[in-house]
C-alpha positions as CSV (number, residue, x, y, z in Angstrom):
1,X,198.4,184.2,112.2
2,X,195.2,182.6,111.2
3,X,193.3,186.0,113.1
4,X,194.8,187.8,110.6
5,X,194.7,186.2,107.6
6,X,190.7,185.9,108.5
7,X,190.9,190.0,108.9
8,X,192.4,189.9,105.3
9,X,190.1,187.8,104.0
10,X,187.3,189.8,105.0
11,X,189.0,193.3,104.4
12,X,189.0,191.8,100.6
13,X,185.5,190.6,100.6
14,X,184.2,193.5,101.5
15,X,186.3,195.8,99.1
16,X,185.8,193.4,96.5
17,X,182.0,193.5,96.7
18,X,182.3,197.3,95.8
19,X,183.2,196.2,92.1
20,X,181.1,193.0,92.4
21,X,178.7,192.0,89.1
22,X,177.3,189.2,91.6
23,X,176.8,187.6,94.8
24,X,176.3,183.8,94.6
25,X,174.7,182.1,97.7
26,X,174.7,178.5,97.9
27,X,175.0,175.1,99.5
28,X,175.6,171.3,98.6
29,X,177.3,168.4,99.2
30,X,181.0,167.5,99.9
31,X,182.5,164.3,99.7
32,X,186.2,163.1,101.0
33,X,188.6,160.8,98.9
34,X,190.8,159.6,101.7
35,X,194.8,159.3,100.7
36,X,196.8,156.4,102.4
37,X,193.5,155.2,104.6
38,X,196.5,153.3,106.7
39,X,196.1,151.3,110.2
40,X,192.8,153.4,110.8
41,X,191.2,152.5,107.6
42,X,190.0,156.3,107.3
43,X,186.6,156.3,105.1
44,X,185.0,159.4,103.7
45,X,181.7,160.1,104.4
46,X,179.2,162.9,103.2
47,X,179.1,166.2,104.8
48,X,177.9,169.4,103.5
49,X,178.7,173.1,103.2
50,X,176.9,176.9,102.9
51,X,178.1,179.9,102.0
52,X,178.3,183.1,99.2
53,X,180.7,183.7,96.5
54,X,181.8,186.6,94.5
55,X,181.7,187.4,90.7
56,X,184.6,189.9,89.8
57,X,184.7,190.3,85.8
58,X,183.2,189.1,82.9
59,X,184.4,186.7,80.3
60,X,187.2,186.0,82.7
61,X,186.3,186.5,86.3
62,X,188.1,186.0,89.6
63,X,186.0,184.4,92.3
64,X,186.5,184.5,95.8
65,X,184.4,183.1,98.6
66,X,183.5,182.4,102.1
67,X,182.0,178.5,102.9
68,X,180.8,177.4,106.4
69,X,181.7,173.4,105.8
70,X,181.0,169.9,107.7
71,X,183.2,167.7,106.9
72,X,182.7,163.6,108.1
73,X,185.5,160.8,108.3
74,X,185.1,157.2,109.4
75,X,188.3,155.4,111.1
76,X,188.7,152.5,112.7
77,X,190.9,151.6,116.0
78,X,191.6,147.9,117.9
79,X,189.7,147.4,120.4
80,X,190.4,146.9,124.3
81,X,188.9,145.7,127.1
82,X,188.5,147.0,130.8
83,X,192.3,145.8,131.4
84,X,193.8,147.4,128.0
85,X,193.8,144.3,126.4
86,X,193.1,143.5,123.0
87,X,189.7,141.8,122.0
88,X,190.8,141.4,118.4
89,X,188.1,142.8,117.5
90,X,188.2,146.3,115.6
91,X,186.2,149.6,117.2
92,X,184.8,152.2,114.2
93,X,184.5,155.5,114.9
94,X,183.4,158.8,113.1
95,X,185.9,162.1,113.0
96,X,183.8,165.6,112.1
97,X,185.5,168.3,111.5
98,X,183.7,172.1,111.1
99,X,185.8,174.3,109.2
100,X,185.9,178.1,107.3
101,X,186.4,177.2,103.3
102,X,188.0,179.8,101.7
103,X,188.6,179.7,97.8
104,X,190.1,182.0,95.7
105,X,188.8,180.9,91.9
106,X,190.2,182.2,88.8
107,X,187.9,181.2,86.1
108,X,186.4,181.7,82.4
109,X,182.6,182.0,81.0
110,X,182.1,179.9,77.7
111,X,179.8,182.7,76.5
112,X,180.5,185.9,77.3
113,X,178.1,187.1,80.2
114,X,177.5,191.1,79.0
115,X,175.2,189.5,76.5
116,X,173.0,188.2,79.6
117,X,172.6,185.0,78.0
118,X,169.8,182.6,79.7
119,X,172.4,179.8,79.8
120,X,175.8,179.7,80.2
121,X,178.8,177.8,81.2
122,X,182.3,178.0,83.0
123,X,185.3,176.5,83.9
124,X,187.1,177.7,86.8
125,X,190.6,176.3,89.2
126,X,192.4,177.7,91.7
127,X,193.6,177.0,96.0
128,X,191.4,176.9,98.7
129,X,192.3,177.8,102.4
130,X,190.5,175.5,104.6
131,X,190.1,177.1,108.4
132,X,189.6,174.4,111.6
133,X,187.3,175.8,113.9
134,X,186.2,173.0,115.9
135,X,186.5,168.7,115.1
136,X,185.2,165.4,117.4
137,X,187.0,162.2,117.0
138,X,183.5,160.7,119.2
139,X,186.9,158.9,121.0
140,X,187.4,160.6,124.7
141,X,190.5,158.9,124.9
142,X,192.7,160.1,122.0
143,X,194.1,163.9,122.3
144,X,194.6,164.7,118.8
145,X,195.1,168.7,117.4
146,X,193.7,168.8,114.0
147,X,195.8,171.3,111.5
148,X,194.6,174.7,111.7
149,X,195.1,175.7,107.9
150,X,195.0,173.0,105.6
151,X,195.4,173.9,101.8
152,X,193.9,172.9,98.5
153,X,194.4,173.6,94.5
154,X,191.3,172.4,92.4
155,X,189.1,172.9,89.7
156,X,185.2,173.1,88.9
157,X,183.0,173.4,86.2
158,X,179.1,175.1,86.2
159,X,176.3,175.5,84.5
160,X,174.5,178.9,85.2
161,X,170.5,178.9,83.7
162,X,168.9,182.3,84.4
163,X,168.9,183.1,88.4
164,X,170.5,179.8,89.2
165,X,173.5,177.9,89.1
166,X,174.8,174.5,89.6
167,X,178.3,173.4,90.0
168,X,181.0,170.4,90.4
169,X,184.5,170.5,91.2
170,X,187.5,168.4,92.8
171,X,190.1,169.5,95.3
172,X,193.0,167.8,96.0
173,X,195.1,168.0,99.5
174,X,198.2,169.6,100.0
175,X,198.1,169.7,103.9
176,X,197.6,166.4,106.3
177,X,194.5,166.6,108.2
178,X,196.4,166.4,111.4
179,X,199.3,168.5,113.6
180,X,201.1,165.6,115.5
181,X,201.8,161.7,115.2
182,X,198.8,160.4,117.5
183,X,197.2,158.0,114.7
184,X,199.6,156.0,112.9
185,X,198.7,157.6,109.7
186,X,197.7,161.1,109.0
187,X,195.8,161.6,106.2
188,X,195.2,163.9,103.2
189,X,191.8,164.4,102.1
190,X,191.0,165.3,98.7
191,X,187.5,166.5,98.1
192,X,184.5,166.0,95.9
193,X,182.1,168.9,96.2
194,X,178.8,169.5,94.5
195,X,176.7,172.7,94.9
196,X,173.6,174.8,93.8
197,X,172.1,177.6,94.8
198,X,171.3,181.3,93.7
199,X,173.0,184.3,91.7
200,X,171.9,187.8,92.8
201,X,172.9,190.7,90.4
202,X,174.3,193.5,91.2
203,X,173.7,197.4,89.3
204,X,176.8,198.4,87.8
């Protein structure tokens, strides 16, 4: 299923970037807002992501894109000793999860952009596919499955100023992070994001 939703995904990209006004290529920060951090106190740490968007449209413009993203949690378990008892004492470890971001943006520029202005804005929403392709739990002991598609609906807002852009936007969770019961809470992550980078016009 997710082989062929990838194919899809690409099969668009590239037929998309036929009619493309603009590539974007960028890369930034992304930080997780953990929901119901439970017995295993999940934290959000940074992480980061890279990747290339595409501009479809003008005043109102549909955006989708391709992100290769780190993301890093913090959780904590109770510790044991060599004969499985408990030492009272807590044991933190750090969860990383490397995953295939795919957003599909609907979104609107405050000026419109046939004028080629030197500055504009835009306000853009819409859900993001998120694609597991590998995650450590740095705990050898613990067989957990993380979800293979977990899904997101957010919102952004950017600033673009000549060749460059800069951009801010939240996601919230729709899918739990993990595919089983192993940890005594599964959590959602909604996510921060932060990113910069590069626009690259194309001829009409």
């Amino acid at each position: 299923m997710i082989t062929r939703i990838l194919f899809l995904a690409t099969l668009a990209t590239i037929t998309s970037s036929l009619c493309a006004q603009e590539f974007r290529i960028g890369a930034g920060y992304n930080g997780s807002n953990v929901r119901e951090a439970g017995n295993e106190q999940w934290i959000g740490r940074a992480g980061y992501h890279a990747g290339v968007d595409l501009m479809l449209g003008g005043v109102w413009f549909l955006r989708p894109g391709a992100h290769f993203q780190v993301r890093n949690l913090n959780y904590s378990l109770a510790g044991i000793d060599a004969n499985n008892n408990p030492t009272g004492t807590d044991v933190e470890f750090r969860y990383t999860d490397r995953s295939l971001r795919v957003p599909l943006m609907v979104g609107r520029h405050l000026i419109d952009p046939s004028d080629d202005p030197g500055v504009n804005f835009y306000l853009l929403g819409g859900p993001t596919a998120l694609f597991n392709l590998n995650a450590d739990l740095q705990n050898d002991e613990l067989q957990v499955q993380t979800t293979k598609t977990q899904w997101y609906i957010g919102a952004a807002a950017g600033l673009q100023l000549a060749f460059l852009f800069v951009e801010g936007g939240y996601n919230v969770a729709m899918s739990d992070v993990f595919d089983g019961e192993r940890f005594q809470t599964n959590p959602r992550v909604n996510q921060v994001t932060l990113s910069a980078g590069i626009r690259l016009k194309l001829a009409n």
